[in-house]
C-alpha positions, 0 to 999 in steps of 0.5 A, a space after each residue: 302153722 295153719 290159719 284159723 278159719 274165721 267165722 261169718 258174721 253176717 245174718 243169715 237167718 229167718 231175720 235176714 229172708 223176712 228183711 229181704 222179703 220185705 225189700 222184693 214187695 217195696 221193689 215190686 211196689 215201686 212199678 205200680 201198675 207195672 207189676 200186674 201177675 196172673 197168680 193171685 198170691 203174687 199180688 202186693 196185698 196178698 204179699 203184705 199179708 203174708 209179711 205180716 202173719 211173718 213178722 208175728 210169727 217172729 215176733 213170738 219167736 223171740 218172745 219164746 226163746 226170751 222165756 226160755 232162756 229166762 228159765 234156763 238161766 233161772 234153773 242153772 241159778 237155782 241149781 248152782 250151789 248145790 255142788 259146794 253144799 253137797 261137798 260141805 256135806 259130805 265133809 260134815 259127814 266124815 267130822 261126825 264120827 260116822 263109820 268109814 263104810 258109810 263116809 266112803 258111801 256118801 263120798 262114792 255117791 257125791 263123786 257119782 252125782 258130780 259126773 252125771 252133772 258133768 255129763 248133763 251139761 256137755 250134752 246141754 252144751 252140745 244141743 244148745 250149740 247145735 240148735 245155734 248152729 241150725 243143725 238137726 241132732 240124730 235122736 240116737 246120739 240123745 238116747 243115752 243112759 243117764 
């Protein structure tokens, strides 16, 4: 019986450097007149400005990814009962007395829209956890034939 491999919890993201980077300016800070570089952009107050053009940027990060998720969430709602209502269709279909050719029609096309849902929500499922992973995709494993 083998262990299962245990997942890390710890930050290790652009939230993690930024904190860290805050920390090197306030330790750069604390020898005063000490800390004297020949470089310009070592200095504290170039430092401190480049924290902050960072920290806004990853401010509008997660105000980015909020509106994103937001309209994610928003869509897959909106689009969530769409496959009870086509198999309720399909089923008022059949009662109506059509003919068996056009019921089988409807059933084929009702089968062949729930596949291609399935397919597009593994490949969401899968680039989704990719980019929580911080993993890049190959653009041919996104060339495929809807």
């Amino acid at each position: 019986m083998t262990t299962p491999i245990k997942k890390s919890v710890s930050e290790t993201g652009h939230a993690k450097n930024v904190a860290n980077f805050q920390s090197l300016i306030s330790f750069c800070s604390g020898f005063g007149a000490i800390y004297n570089p020949s470089k310009e952009s070592l200095k504290i107050p170039q430092l401190q400005s480049f924290l902050q053009s960072v920290q806004v940027k990853m401010n509008s990060t997660v105000t980015q990814r909020t509106l994103f998720n937001n309209a994610t969430n928003s869509r897959r709602n909106a689009f969530s009962d769409l496959k009870p209502l086509s198999t309720k269709i399909t089923n008022a279909f059949a009662v109506s007395g059509a003919e068996q050719l056009g019921i089988s029609n409807l059933k084929s096309m009702n089968k062949n829209y729930r596949v291609q849902l399935q397919r597009k929500h593994r490949l969401l499922q899968m680039i989704l956890s990719l980019i929580q992973k911080k993993r890049f995709l190959p653009l041919s494993s996104l060339m495929i034939k809807w």
